[in-house]
Phi, psi and omega in degrees: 000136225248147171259134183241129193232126151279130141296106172120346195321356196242334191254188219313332172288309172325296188315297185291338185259024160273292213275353191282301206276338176289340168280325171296006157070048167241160195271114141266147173256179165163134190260129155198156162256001153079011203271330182210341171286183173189152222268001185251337150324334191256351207301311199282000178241024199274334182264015176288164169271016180235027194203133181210131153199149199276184168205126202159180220225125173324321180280007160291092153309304203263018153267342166292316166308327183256343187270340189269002220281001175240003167269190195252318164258161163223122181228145181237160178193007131341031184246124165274147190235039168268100165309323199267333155320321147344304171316305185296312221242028209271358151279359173285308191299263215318322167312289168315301157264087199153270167317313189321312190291324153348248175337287173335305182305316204291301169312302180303329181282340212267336191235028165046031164274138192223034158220141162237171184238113182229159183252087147272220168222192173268345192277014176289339179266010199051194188269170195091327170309161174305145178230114006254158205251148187269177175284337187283298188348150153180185004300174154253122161217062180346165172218359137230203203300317166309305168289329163305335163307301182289347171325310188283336182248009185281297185283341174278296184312292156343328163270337295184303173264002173266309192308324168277292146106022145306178210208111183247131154243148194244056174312132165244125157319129165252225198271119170281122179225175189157181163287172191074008158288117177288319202222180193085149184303321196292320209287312184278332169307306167334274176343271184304302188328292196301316174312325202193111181246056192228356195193126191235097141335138192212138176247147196088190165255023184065350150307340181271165232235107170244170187231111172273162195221112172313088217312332162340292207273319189324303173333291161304341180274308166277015159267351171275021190252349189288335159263018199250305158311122182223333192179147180103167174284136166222139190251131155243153149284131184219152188133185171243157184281029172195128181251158136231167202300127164314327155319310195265020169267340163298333209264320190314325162308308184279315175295334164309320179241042162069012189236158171318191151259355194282002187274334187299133160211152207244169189228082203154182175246197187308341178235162189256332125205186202319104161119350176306177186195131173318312177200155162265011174297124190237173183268077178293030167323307170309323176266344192276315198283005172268335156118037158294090173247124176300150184266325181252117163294169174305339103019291184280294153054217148325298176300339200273330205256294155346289159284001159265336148328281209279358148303305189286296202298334238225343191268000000 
């Protein structure tokens, strides 16, 4: 049985990916502090005997050292991923995502574990990229706070398997959703609906163009990716290869919760705010040539993610 140790294992990627690989009969550890996870995210594995987790703080090194010291894997997801947050907080990020990997990396050498699995975003590249941008793509030049963390920890895990010679897979993420979310449009987009169903806000002008990913299929691409993967840096792309437009994720919200579309209105020009980006359509090569297909389009999604909100939001 292979021990696998997560960061972050209580929030919303974590959680789901805790309960995906003990049905797939892998041993998990997991660290969180609890800070945006939760202990009720975890409730159907939390009493399995393949499931152990800590409570604690990423910035803890040498407590970070010792809860992974048996594993086989490392997938950290320990990170904050609120962009517009970012702005208020921009020593949190660099503490978090950036030392945080720090510690991590410093733990994997210290017990000779030599594969990590990390999350990054799209928002690394900034405005100007190719759309949908390849795996290839560069220079990065992130356009707020967030992505410049992950920019920073992209280039740091690179130096890091040449200097080492560990074997990182490096996803970039489009938009992931689902239950258990804190943050994001379809999750706040829910969120205001349900508060008030006579009037829906949309920031920006409902032109922008995103690519949703279910948490379901995210799961499955990073438990194939643990055996897929032997060496080397490897930057993946995850998302689906067709986005629409933030309008039409509003009217799938109002149609999901029984009210009109005419209540939707929007505040803004093409971004929605500072650092926002016309679109995330990305180039999946990699996983489509490993045999990864969503299951869900972007589209499907949404509705699918839609209804499961207003499930969570409704207890």
């Amino acid at each position: 049985m292979r021990n696998v140790f997560i960061t972050g294992v209580a929030g919303f990627i974590g959680s789901h990916l805790a309960e995906k690989l003990i049905q797939e009969n892998f041993k998990v550890t997991g660290l969180d502090n609890f800070s945006t996870g939760s202990i009720k995210y975890i409730d159907s594995i939390k009493d399995n005997s393949n499931f152990m987790i800590i409570e604690g703080d990423i910035k803890n090194s040498d407590l970070v050292s010792d809860v992974m010291k048996n594993s086989d894997v490392v997938i950290h997801l320990s990170d904050n991923s609120d962009v517009q947050y970012s702005a208020d907080h921009p020593k949190d990020y660099f503490e978090q995502n950036v030392i945080g990997l720090y510690n991590v990396l410093n733990g994997m050498k210290y017990h000779s574990i030599r594969k990590i699995i990390f999350p990054s975003s799209t928002t690394v590249f900034g405005p100007g990229c190719t759309i949908p941008t390849p795996e290839s793509f560069g220079p990065l030049r992130p356009a707020n706070l967030y992505g410049s963390s992950k920019a920073a920890a992209e280039a740091f895990l690179s130096g890091w398997v040449a200097t080492y010679g560990i074997c990182s897979v490096n996803f970039r993420f489009t938009s992931v959703i689902g239950s258990r979310q804190d943050h994001g449009v379809v999750h706040d987009l829910v969120k205001k609906l349900l508060n008030n169903k006579a009037k829906l806000e949309v920031l920006g002008n409902g032109t922008q163009e995103r690519s949703y990913i279910l948490i379901d299929d995210c799961v499955d691409a990073i438990v194939m990716s643990i055996d897929k993967f032997e060496q080397g840096f490897n930057v993946v792309h995850m998302g689906n290869e067709e986005a629409i437009k933030i309008s039409r994720v509003a009217e799938i919200i109002c149609e999901e919760s029984g009210v009109t579309k005419d209540i939707i209105y929007f505040s803004g020009d093409a971004l929605g705010w500072k650092g926002d980006s016309r679109s995330n359509e990305l180039q999946v090569s990699t996983l489509r040539n490993i045999g990864w297909r969503p299951k869900f389009s972007s589209e499907a999604a949404v509705r699918e993610s839609a209804r499961r909100l207003i499930i969570q939001f409704s207890k």
